[in-house]
N, C-alpha and C positions, 0 to 999 in steps of 0.2 A: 215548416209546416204552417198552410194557412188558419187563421183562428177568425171565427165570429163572433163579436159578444154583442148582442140587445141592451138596450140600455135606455129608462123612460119610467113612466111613473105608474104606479099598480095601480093605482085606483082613480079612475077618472068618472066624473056625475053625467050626467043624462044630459044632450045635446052638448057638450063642448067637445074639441076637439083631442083626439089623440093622439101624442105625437111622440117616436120613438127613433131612437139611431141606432144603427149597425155599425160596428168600429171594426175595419177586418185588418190584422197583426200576424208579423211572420210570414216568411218568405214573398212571391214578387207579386203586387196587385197586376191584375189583369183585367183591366178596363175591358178588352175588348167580349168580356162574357157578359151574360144577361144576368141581374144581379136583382135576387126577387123577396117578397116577402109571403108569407104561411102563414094561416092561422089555424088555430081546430079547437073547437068550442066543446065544450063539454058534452060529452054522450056523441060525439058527429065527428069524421073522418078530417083530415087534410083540407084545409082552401086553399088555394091558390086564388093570392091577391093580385098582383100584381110584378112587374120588373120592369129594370131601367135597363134600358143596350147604353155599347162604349161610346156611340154616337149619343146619349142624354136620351133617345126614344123613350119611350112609354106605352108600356100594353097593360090594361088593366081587366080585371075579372067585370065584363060588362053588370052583374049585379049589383059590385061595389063600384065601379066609375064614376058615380057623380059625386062621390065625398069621397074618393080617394087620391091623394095626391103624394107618387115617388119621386124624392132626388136622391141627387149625389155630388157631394164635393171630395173629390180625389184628392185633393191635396191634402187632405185629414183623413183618407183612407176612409170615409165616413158615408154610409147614405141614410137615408130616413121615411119615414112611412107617416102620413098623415092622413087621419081619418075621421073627419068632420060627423058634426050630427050624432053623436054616438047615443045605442041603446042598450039597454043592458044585452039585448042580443049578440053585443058584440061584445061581449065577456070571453075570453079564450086566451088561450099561449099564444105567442106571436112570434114568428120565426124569422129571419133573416137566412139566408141560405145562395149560394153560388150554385143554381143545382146543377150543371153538365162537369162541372168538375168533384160533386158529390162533399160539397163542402156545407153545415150548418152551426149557427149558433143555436147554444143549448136552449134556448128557448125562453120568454119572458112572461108570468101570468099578469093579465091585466083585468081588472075589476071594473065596469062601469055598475056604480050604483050612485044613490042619492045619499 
């Protein structure tokens, strides 16, 4: 059974950047899916931030694009989410998720204050 666990730091200050990994464990990684991240801010639905394809691609949510930056290093089953500039707007859980195969990590809350 595939697992995703989030992993990074709750509270990060105003304009630095924040940066988190997904470690996915158990049974066989599958590069060739698109492997995305979530956020959902308090009081407000699901974002869809962004994902990486098995070729390294990148599609990002054109409102986060310019400070948003997804990899992935397979060989640590591992990818990561970076997200420059940060406001407290971007106070929320933070999700990693495989989503055509309906796989998520339980979810990370992260704090931007001062």
């Amino acid at each position: 059974q595939v697992q995703l666990q989030e992993s990074g730091p709750d509270l990060v200050k105003p304009s630095q950047t924040l940066s988190l990994t997904c470690t996915v464990s158990g049974g066989s990684i599958t590069i060739t899916y698109w492997w995305s991240w979530i956020r959902q801010s308090p009081g407000k639905g699901l974002e869809w931030m962004g994902a990486i394809g098995g070729d390294g691609t990148t599609y990002y949510s054109p409102s986060l694009k310019s400070h948003t930056a997804i990899s992935r290093d397979t060989s640590k089953k591992q990818f990561s989410l970076q997200l420059s500039s940060v406001t407290p707007e971007d106070t929320a859980v933070y999700y990693c998720a495989i989503l055509r195969l309906g796989y998520w990590g339980q979810g990370t809350q992260v704090t931007v204050s001062s």
